[in-house]
Steps between C-alpha positions, in 0.01 A plus 500: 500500500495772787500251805852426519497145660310401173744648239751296301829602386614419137908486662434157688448333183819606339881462620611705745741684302249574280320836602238612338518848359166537362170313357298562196173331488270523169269321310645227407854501666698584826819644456776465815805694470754373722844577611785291611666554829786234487830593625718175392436206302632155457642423126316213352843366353703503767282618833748751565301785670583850347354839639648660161223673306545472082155668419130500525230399258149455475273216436150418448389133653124362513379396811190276603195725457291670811126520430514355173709810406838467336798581726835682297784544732737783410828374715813740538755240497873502607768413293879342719860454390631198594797530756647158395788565213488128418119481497414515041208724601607886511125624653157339575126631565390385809226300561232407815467129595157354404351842366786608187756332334743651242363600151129419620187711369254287764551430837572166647140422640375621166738232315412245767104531419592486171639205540278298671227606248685362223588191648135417599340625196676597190717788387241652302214422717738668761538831299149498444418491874808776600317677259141484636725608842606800344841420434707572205633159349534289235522087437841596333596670831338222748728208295824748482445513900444110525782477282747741776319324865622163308848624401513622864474186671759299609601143341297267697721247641418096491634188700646160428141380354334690236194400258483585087209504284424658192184721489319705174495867480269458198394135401708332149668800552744635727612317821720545795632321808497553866670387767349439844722463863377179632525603840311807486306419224528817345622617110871565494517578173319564112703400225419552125415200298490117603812371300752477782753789374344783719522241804858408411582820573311540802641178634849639445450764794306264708776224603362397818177329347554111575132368408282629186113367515418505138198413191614205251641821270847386356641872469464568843691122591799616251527783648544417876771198363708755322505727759434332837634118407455420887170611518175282610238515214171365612176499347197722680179255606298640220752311248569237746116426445501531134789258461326240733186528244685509230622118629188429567318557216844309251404206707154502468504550131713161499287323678095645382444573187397853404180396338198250662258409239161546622227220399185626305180397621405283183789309542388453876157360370679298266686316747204468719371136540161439388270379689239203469120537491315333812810618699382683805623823547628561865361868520122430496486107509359446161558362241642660193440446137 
């Protein structure tokens, strides 16, 4: 665009110490080559900052797409020593906060529509609709970056009161169980299987739990008692319920028998008194017979 108050600069979407040294638009694609302008960098093992220069290299990264165009960025890239003599790691790449992390071919905005994608939809409906975006994936790709976000996260930590159920991953099948903070209400954990060894392990990390809410499932009552004998067990309101019918319906069996015989209608007219000629009927005042 010629009027200048109009025009829009590629650099404010990128970290600063990221210049851009040229742009290559064609049919299809946009290629960015960009150079690195960092002076000294943090090491991610010991966050000892180092100004020491070990070498340069180049890398290619995807970005999110402009105008339905596919964006290639072609990144010069720095490569430090570490200062630290006790640190294990002897050099590093270094990375930008929120755009590039080490060993990435996509930036982080990329990986974090990526994400969401798959978690609403599926991981091939997600490839499908990266594809239709113009960007180059795969549903291999989407679940190895599910796979790397999950491994990321930290261990989500739980209180005194925690709740365990078993759940399905396919029906007859496979199953798992999860673990829920009672205070928050929110999972805590996924465990494989629902036979109490994966959660005897868990439990063994997890001292401070005091009261377990819990289904009727024996496993999962072994389990706490080996490992937490001074735990609370109590059983959730759905079971609570179930037990109370249960009750209910051993008493009632006593007491009513499962099966009412119902009368037939001949044996209805059979029982039926008869009734007397010259007796007046009450409905029309006449006499019958």
């Amino acid at each position: 665009m010629t009027d200048a108050t109009n025009s829009l600069s590629l650099s404010q979407f990128y970290p600063q110490n990221l210049l851009i040294e040229s742009v290559l638009v064609e049919d299809k694609e946009i290629h960015i080559k960009m150079r690195s302008h960092t002076k000294r960098c943090n090491c991610p093992k010991c966050i000892v900052e180092s100004s020491s220069l070990h070498a340069t290299h180049h890398r290619k990264v995807q970005d999110l797409p402009i105008y339905g165009k596919r964006v290639m960025l072609d990144v010069n890239l720095y490569e430090f020593n570490c200062v630290n003599p006790e640190c294990s790691i002897t050099s590093f790449t270094e990375t930008f906060e929120n755009f590039l992390n080490n060993y990435s071919y996509m930036t982080e905005r990329l990986v974090a529509l990526m994400t969401t994608l798959a978690l609403e939809t599926s991981c091939e409906s997600c490839a499908r609709i990266l594809k239709s975006m113009n960007i180059k994936t795969s549903s291999d790709t989407v679940i190895r970056t599910l796979i790397k976000r999950y491994e990321k996260q930290s261990e989500a930590e739980c209180g005194s009161a925690i709740g365990i159920d078993d759940f399905a991953y396919k029906k007859r099948h496979t199953y798992g169980t999860i673990i829920v903070d009672e205070e928050t209400h929110k999972p805590v954990a996924i465990l494989d299987g629902r036979d109490g060894v994966t959660l005897k392990e868990w439990l063994k990390t997890n001292k401070q739990v005091k009261t377990v809410t819990r289904d009727r499932a024996s496993a999962y009552a072994k389990a706490v008692e080996e490992i937490l004998p001074d735990c609370m067990q109590i059983a959730d309101r759905f079971h609570l319920h179930q037990n109370l019918m249960d009750a209910v319906n051993k008493i009632l069996s006593r007491e009513i028998a499962s099966t009412t015989a119902i009368t037939s209608k001949e044996t209805i007219k059979e029982n039926l008194p008869e009734r007397s000629e010259g007796v007046p009927c009450k409905k029309n005042r006449t006499h019958c017979g």
